[in-house]
C-alpha positions as a printed NumPy array, in Angstrom:
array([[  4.982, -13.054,   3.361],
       [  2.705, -10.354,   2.441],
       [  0.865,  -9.068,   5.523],
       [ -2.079,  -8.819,   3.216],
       [ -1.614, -12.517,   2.014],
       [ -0.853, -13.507,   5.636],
       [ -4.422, -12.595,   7.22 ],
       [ -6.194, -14.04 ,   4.038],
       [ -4.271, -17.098,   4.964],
       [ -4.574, -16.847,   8.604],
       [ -8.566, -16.481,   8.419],
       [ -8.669, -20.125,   6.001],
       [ -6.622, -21.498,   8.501],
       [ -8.974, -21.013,  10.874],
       [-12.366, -20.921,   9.618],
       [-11.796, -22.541,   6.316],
       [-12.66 , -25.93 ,   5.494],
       [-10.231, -28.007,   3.095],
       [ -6.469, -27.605,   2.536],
       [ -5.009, -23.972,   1.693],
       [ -1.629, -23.613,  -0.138],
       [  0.075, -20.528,  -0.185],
       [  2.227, -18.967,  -2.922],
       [  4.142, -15.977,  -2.408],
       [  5.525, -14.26 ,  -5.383],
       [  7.293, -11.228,  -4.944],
       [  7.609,  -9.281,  -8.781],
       [ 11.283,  -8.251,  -8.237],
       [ 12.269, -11.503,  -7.933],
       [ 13.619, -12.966, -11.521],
       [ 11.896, -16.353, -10.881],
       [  8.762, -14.759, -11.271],
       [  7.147, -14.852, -14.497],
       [  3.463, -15.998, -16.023],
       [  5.517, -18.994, -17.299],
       [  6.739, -20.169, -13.844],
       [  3.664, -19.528, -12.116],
       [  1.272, -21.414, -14.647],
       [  3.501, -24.439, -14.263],
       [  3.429, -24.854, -10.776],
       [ -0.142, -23.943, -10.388],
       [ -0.957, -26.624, -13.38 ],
       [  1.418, -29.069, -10.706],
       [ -1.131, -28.682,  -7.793],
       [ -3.433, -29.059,  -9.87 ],
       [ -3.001, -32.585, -10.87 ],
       [ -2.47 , -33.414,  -7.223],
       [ -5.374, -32.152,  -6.503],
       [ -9.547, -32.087,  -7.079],
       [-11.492, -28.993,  -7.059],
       [ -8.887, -26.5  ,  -6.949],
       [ -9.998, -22.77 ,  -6.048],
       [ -7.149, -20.114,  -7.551],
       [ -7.221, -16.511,  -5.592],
       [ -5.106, -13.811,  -6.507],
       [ -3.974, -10.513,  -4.959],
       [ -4.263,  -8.137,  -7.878],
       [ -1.726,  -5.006,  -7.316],
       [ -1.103,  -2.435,  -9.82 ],
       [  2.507,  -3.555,  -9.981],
       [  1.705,  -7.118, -10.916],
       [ -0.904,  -6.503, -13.144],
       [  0.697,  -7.561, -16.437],
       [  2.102, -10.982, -15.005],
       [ -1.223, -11.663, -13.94 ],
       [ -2.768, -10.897, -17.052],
       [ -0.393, -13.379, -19.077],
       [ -1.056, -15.884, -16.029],
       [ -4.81 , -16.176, -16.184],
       [ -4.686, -16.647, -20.349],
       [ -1.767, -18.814, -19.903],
       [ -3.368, -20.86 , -17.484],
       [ -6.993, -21.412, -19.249],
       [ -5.437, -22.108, -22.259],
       [ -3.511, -25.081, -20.121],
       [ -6.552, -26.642, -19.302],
       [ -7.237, -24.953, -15.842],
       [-10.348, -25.931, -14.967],
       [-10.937, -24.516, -11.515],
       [-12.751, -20.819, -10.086],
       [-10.268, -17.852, -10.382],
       [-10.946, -15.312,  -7.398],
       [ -9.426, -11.831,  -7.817],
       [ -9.534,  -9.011,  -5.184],
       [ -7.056,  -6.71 ,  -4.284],
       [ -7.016,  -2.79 ,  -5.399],
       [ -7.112,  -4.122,  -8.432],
       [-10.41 ,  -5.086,  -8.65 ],
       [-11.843,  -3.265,  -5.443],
       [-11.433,   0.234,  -7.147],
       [-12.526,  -0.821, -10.611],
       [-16.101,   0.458, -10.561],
       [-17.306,  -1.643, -13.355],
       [-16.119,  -3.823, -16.852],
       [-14.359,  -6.505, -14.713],
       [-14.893,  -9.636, -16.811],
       [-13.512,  -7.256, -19.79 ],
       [-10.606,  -6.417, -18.333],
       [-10.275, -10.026, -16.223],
       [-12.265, -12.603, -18.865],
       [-10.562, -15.612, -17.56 ],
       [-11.705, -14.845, -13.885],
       [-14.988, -15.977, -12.636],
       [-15.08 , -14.224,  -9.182],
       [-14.06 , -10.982,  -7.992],
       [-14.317,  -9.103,  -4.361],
       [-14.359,  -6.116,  -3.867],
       [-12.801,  -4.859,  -0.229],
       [-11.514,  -6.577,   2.317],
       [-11.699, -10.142,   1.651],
       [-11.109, -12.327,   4.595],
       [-14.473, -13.068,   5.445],
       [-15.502, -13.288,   1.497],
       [-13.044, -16.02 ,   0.826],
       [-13.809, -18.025,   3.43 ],
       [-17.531, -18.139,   2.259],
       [-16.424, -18.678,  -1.067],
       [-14.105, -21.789,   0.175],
       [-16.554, -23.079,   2.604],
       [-19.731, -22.577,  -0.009],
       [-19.083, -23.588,  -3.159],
       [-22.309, -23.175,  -4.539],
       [-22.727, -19.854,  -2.814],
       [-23.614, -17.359,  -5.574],
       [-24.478, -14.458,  -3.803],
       [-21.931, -12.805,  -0.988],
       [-22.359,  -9.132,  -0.325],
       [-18.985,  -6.881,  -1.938],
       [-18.511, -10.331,  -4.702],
       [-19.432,  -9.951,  -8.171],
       [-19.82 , -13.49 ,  -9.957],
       [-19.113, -13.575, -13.56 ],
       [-22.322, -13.428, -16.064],
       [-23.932, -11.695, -13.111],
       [-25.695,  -8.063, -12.332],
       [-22.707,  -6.246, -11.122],
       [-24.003,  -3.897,  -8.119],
       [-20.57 ,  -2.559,  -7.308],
       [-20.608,  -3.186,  -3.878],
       [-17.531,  -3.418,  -0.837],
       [-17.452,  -6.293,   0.953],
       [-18.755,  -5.808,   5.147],
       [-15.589,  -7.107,   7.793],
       [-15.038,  -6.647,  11.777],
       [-11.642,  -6.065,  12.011],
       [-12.046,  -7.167,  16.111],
       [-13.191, -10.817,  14.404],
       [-10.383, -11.128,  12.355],
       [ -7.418, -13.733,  13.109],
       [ -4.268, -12.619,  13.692],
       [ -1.369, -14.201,  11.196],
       [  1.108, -13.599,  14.01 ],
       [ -0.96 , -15.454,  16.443],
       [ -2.252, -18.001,  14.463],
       [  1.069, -19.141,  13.285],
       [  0.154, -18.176,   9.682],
       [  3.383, -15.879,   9.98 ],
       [  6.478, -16.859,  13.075],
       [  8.115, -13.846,  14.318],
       [ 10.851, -16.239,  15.36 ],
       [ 14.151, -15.327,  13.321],
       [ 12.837, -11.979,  11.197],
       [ 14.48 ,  -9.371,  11.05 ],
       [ 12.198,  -7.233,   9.424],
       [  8.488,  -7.418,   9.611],
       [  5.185,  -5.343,   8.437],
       [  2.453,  -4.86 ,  10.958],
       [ -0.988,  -3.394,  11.112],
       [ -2.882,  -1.963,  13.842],
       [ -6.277,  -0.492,  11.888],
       [ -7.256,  -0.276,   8.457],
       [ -8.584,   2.522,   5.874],
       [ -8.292,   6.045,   6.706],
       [-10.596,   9.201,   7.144],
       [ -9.425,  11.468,   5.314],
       [ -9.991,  12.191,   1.653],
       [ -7.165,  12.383,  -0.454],
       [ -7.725,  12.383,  -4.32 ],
       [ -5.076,  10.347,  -5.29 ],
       [ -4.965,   7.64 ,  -2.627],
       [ -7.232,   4.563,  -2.233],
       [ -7.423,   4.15 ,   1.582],
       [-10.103,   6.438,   1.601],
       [-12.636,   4.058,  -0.356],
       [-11.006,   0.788,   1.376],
       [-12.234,   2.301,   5.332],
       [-15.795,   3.573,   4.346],
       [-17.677,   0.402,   5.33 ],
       [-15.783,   0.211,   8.42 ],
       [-17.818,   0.714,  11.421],
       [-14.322,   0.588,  13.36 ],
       [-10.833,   1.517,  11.937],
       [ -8.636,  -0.303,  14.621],
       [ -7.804,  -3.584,  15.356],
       [ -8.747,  -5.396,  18.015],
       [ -6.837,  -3.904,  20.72 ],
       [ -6.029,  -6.968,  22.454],
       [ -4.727,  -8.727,  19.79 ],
       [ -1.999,  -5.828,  19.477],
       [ -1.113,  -5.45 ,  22.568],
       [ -0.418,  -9.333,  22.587],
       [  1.223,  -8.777,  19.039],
       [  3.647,  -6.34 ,  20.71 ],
       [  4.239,  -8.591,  23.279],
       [  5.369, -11.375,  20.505],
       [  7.601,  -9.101,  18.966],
       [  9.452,  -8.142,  21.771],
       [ 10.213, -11.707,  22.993],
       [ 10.928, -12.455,  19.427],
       [ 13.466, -10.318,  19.059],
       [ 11.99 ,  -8.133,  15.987],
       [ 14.55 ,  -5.584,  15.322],
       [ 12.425,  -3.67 ,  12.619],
       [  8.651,  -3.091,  12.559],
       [  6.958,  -1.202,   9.322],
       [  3.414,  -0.137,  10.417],
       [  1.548,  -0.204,   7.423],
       [ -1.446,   2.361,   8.71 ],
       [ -1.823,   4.957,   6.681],
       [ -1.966,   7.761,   9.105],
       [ -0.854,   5.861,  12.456],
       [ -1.629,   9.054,  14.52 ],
       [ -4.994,   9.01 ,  13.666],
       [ -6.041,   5.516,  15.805],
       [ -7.221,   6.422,  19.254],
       [ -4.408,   3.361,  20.542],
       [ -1.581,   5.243,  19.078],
       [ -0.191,   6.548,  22.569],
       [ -1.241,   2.88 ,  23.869],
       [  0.838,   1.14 ,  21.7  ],
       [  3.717,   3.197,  22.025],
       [  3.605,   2.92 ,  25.401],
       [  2.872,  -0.961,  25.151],
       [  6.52 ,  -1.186,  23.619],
       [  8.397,   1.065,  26.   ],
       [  6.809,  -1.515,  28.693],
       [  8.749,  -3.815,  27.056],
       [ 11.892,  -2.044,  26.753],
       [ 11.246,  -2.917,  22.875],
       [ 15.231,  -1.366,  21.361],
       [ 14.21 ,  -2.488,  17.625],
       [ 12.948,   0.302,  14.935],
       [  9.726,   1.82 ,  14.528],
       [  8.805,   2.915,  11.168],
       [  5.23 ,   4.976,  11.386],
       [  3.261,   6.855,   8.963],
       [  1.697,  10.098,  10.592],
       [  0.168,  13.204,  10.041],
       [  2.244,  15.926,  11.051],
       [ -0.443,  18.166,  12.158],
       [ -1.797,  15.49 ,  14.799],
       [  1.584,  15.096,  16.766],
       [  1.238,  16.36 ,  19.68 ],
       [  4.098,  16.905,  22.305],
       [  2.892,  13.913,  24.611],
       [  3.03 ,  11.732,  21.462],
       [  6.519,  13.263,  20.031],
       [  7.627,  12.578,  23.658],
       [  6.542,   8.678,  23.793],
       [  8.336,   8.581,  20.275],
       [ 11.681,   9.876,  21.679],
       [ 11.851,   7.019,  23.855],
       [ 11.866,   4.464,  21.415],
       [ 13.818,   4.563,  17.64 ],
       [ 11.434,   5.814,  16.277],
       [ 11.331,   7.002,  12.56 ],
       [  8.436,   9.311,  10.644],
       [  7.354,   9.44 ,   7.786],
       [  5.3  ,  12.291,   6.791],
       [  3.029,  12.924,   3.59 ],
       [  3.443,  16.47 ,   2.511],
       [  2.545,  16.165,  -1.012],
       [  2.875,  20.129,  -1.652],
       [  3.048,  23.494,   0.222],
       [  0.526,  24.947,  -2.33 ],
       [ -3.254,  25.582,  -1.857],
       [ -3.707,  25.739,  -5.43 ],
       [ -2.099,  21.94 ,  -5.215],
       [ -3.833,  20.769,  -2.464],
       [ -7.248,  21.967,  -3.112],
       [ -6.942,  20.432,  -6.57 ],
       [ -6.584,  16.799,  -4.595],
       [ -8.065,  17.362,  -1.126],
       [ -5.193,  17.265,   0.355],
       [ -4.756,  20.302,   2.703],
       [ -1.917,  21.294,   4.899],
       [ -1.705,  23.406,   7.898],
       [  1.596,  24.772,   7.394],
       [  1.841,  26.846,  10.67 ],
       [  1.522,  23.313,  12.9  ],
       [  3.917,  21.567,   9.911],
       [  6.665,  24.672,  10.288],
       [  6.081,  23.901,  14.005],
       [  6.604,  20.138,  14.561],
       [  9.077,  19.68 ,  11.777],
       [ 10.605,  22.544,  14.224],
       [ 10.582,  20.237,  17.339],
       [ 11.349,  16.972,  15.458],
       [ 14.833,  18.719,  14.495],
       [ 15.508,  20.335,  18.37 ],
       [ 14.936,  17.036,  19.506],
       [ 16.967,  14.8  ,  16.776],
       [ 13.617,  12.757,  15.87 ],
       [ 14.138,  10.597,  13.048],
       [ 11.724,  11.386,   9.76 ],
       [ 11.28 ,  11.931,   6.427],
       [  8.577,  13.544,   4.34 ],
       [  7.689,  12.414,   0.696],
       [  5.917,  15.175,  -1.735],
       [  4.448,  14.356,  -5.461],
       [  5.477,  16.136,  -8.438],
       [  2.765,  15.832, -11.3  ],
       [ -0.106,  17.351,  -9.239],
       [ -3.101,  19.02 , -11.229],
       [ -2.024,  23.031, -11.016],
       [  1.49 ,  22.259,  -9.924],
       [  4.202,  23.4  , -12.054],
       [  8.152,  23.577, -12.345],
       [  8.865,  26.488, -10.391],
       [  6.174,  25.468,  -7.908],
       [  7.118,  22.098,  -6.98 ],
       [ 10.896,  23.843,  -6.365],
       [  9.775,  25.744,  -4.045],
       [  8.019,  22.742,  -2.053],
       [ 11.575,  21.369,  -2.484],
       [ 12.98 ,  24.472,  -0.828],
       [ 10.776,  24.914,   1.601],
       [ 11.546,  21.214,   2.85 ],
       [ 15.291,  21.988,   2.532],
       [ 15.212,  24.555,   4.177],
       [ 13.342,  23.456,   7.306],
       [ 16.03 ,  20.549,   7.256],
       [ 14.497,  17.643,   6.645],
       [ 16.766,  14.851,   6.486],
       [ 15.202,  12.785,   3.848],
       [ 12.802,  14.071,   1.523],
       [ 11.521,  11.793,  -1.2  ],
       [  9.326,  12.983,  -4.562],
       [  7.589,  10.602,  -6.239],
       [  5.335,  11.09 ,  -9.621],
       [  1.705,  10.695,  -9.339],
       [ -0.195,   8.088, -10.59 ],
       [ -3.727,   7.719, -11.376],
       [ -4.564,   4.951,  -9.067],
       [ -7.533,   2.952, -10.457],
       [-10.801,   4.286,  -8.875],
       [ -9.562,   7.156,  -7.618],
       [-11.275,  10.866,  -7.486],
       [ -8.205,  12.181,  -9.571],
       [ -8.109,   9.189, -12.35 ],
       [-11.855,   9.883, -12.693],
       [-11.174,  14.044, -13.209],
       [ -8.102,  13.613, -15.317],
       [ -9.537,  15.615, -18.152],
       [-10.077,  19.055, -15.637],
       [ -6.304,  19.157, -15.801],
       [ -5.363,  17.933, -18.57 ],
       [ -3.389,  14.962, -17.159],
       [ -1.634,  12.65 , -19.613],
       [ -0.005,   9.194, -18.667],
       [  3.018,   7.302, -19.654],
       [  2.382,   3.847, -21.288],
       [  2.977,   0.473, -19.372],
       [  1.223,  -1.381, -16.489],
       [  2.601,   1.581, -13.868],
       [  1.88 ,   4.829, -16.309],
       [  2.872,   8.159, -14.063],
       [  1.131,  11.494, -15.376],
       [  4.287,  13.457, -17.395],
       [  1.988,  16.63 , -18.34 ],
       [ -0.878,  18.515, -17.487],
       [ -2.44 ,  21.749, -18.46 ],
       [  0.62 ,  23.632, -16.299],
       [  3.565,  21.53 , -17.241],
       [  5.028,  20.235, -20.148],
       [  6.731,  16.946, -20.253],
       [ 10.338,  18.808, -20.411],
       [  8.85 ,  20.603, -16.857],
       [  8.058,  16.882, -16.006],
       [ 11.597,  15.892, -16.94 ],
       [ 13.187,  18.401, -14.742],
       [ 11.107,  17.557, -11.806],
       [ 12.433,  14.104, -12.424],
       [ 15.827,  15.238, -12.407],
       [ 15.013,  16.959,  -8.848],
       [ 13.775,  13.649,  -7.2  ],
       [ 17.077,  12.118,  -8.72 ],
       [ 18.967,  14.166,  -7.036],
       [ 16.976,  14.118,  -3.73 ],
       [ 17.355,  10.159,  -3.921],
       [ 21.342,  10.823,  -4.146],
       [ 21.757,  13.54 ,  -1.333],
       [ 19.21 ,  11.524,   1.383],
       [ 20.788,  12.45 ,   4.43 ],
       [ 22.836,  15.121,   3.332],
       [ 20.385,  17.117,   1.327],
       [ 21.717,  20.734,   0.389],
       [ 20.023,  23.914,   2.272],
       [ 18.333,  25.28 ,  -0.625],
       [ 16.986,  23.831,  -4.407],
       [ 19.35 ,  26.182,  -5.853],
       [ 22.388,  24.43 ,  -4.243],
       [ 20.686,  21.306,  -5.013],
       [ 20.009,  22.013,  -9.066],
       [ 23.754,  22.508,  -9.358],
       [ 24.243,  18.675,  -9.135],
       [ 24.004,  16.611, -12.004],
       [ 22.076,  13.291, -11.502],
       [ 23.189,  10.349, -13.386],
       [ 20.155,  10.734, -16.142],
       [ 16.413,   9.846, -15.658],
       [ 16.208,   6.544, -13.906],
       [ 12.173,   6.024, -14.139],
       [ 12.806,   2.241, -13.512],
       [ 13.511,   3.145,  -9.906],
       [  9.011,   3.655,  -9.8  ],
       [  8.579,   0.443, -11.801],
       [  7.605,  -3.171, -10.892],
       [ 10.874,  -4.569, -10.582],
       [ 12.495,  -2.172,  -8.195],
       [  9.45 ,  -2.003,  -5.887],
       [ 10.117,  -3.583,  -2.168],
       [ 10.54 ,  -7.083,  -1.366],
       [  6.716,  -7.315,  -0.119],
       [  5.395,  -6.531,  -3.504],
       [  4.033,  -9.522,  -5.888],
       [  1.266, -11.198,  -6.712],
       [ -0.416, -13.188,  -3.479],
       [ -1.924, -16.443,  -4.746],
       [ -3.782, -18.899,  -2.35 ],
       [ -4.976, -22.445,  -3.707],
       [ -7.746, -23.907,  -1.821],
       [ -9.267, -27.436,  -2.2  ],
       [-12.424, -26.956,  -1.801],
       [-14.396, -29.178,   0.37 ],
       [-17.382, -30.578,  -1.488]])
C-alpha cells in the first residue's frame, strides 16, 4: 500500500465516520485498466448507499483515470468524486475542464480535508477544497503533521511479514528547486517533521518486525533536525536491515556520515548538473568544493550511494551534460542515474518553458527532447548516455569517453513511462459510505 494512501486511510479510520474501503491499484500491474476499475467500483456501489469516490491523481496514472471518471458517469455513478494528489494540488486553475466528471478537488495534503468531507456531507466550504460550480481561490489545504495518525500504528498498514516498506519522517522541503513540487507541497507547513514520538515508536515497530528494507521517502532527509536522532534510534536497536535516504550532499557532516557507517546505509544524492549556467536556470545550486569533498569521504570509507543528474535542463547541452557525466565518473560514483526532465504540473520551470525554448514529447508522461541549446538528435544522444549508465551501474567506466564507446541496446524511453514505474505507483482510490 501506498504510504500516501495508507495515512489517508489511517486518518478515516480514526476520525472518520462510516465504512472506508480501500483500493490499491498499482499502474504496472496488467489488471489495471479504466475497464476493471469501473466495474468493481460500479460493484460497491450497488452494495452500498451514498458512496463517496476519492482518488490519488499522479502524473503516471493520469490517463487511466481520465477514462475511469467518463467511464464511470456514463455507468450511472451517482456518487461525489474527490481528487487530490499532485495532480490537482499543482494545477493552479481550469480543474473542472480538465476533471468535468469530478465534483471535489483538494489541494495539499488531504488527511484532514477528507475527513471533513466524509464526516460533513453538506460541508461546502473547507479551506485548500475547491467544489465544482464554485469561485476557485486556489488555495492549499492547512495540516499538523504532529496530529496526524500513524498507518503503522493504527494498523492501517502491519509491518508483520514485509520485506520492503516506505516510510516518512517530515514532509515538503525548503529549498526551491524549479522542477520539483515539494517545494509548493511544505509552504503551509508551520513544522516539516513528524511527530517525533510517533517515529521513534515507528522505529521501534520495525525493528521487532523484522523490516529488512526501509525507503525514506523525505526529500532531503538531512535537512530534519531528528536526522542524527533517528539514526541513532536504529543503532539502539541493533536495526541490520537497509536504509535507503535521500540527502543533500552538502549537509553531511562527519558526525552524520559516521552514524551512517554503522548501519547499511545507502545515499542517494540529487546532483542534477555541475553547471552554474544549469543550475541557476532551475534554482538548483551546488557547492561543488563540499560535493568533491564528501563524495571524497563516502568512497575512503566504502559508504553506499548513488547520485541521479537530469539531462534536458534549460542551457544544458550535449557536451555539457558529458562532462557532468565525467565529472561523476571520475569521482567514482558507483551508481549514477540520468533521468530526462519533465515539466511537472505547477512547477516554476513548466510555467517558464518558453525562456528556453523547451518542447515536450506527447503522452500522459511528455519529457522535454529540445530546447533553445539542444536539438532532439543532442537529446537522443543524452539518451543513449543514461542507457548506458543504466547498463554499467556498479561498474561504471572512469571517464564518458570510455563510456561512449559502448553501444546501448537502442533508446528504451519506456523504461520513464507508466508501466515500468515502481511497484508503489497507481492510482489510490478510497470509497467511503458516507454517514448521513
Amino acid at each position: 500500500m501506498p504510504l500516501g494512501h495508507a495515512s489517508l486511510l489511517a486518518s478515516l479510520l480514526k476520525l472518520g465516520n462510516g465504512e472506508a474501503i480501500s483500493i490499491v491499484a498499482p499502474i504496472n500491474d496488467p489488471s489495471t485498466n479504466p475497464h476493471s476499475l469501473k466495474s468493481r467500483i460500479l460493484e460497491l456501489s450497488e452494495e452500498r448507499n451514498d458512496l463517496d469516490l476519492a482518488i490519488g491523481a499522479y502524473v503516471w496514472a493520469e490517463d487511466v483515470i481520465k477514462e475511469l471518471l467518463v467511464l464511470l458517469r456514463a455507468s450511472g455513478f451517482v456518487g461525489r468524486i474527490i481528487l487530490g494528489g499532485p495532480q490537482i494540488s499543482y494545477t493552479p486553475c481550469g480543474l473542472e475542464e480538465l476533471y468535468p466528471e469530478a465534483d471535489i478537488f483538494v489541494r495539499g495534503y488531504g488527511e484532514m480535508a477528507i475527513v471533513a468531507l466524509f464526516n460533513n456531507p453538506r460541508m461546502t466550504r473547507i479551506e485548500g477544497v475547491h467544489f465544482a460550480g464554485q469561485t476557485d481561490l486556489n488555495l492549499q489545504t492547512l495540516v499538523d503533521l504532529s496530529m496526524l495518525p500513524s498507518p503503522w500504528l493504527s494498523g492501517a498498514i502491519d509491518p508483520q511479514g514485509q520485506r520492503f516498506i516506505r516510510w516518512e519522517t517530515q514532509r515538503g522541503c525548503s529549498f526551491r528547486c524549479s522542477f520539483c513540487q515539494h517545494k509548493e507541497a511544505g509552504m503551509r507547513l508551520v513544522k516539516r517533521e513528524l511527530d517525533e514520538g510517533r517515529i521513534m515508536v515507528e522505529i521501534d515497530l520495525f525493528c521487532r518486525s523484522g523490516v529488512e528494507e526501509i525507503a525514506v521517502l523525505d526529500p532531503i532527509f538531512n535537512t530534519g533536525p531528528l536526522a542524527k536522532s533517528i539514526l541513532q534510534r536504529f543503532i539502539d536497536n541493533g536495526f541490520t536491515g537497509k536504509l535507503a535516504l535521500q540527502c543533500r550532499a552538502e549537509m553531511c557532516d562527519d558526525e552524520f556520515l559516521r552514524m551512517a557507517s554503522n548501519l547499511d546505509v545507502k545515499f542517494e544524492f540529487g546532483l542534477q548538473t555541475i553547471h552554474p549556467a544549469e543550475w541557476r536556470a532551475v534554482n538548483r545550486p551546488n557547492n561543488m568544493r563540499k560535493v568533491n569533498e564528501v563524495f571524497d569521504k563516502m568512497n575512503s570509507t566504502d559508504l553506499d550511494y548513488e547520485v541521479s543528474i537530469i539531462f534536458g535542463l534549460p542551457n544544458q547541452t550535449l557536451s555539457s551534460f558529458q562532462e557532468t557525466v565525467d565529472w561523476c565518473l571520475r569521482k567514482k560514483v558507483p551508481v549514477i542515474k540520468a533521468f530526462p526532465l519533465m515539466l511537472l504540473r505547477g512547477t516554476e520551470i513548466e510555467q517558464r518553458r518558453d525562456e528556453w525554448g523547451l518542447v515536450e514529447s506527447d503522452g500522459s508522461m511528455p519529457v522535454v527532447l529540445e530546447s533553445d541549446t539542444f536539438s532532439q538528435h543532442d537529446w537522443n544522444r543524452m539518451f543513449e548516455i543514461s542507457e548506458l549508465l543504466k547498463e554499467t551501474e556498479g561498474k561504471h567506466p572512469e571517464t564518458v569517453q570510455k563510456l561512449i564507446y559502448k553501444h546501448p541496446r537502442g533508446l528504451r524511453l519506456e523504461r520513464f513511462m507508466p508501466v515500468h514505474q515502481m511497484s508503489n505507483t497507481g492510482t489510490s482510490l478510497l470509497i467511503h459510505e458516507a454517514s448521513r
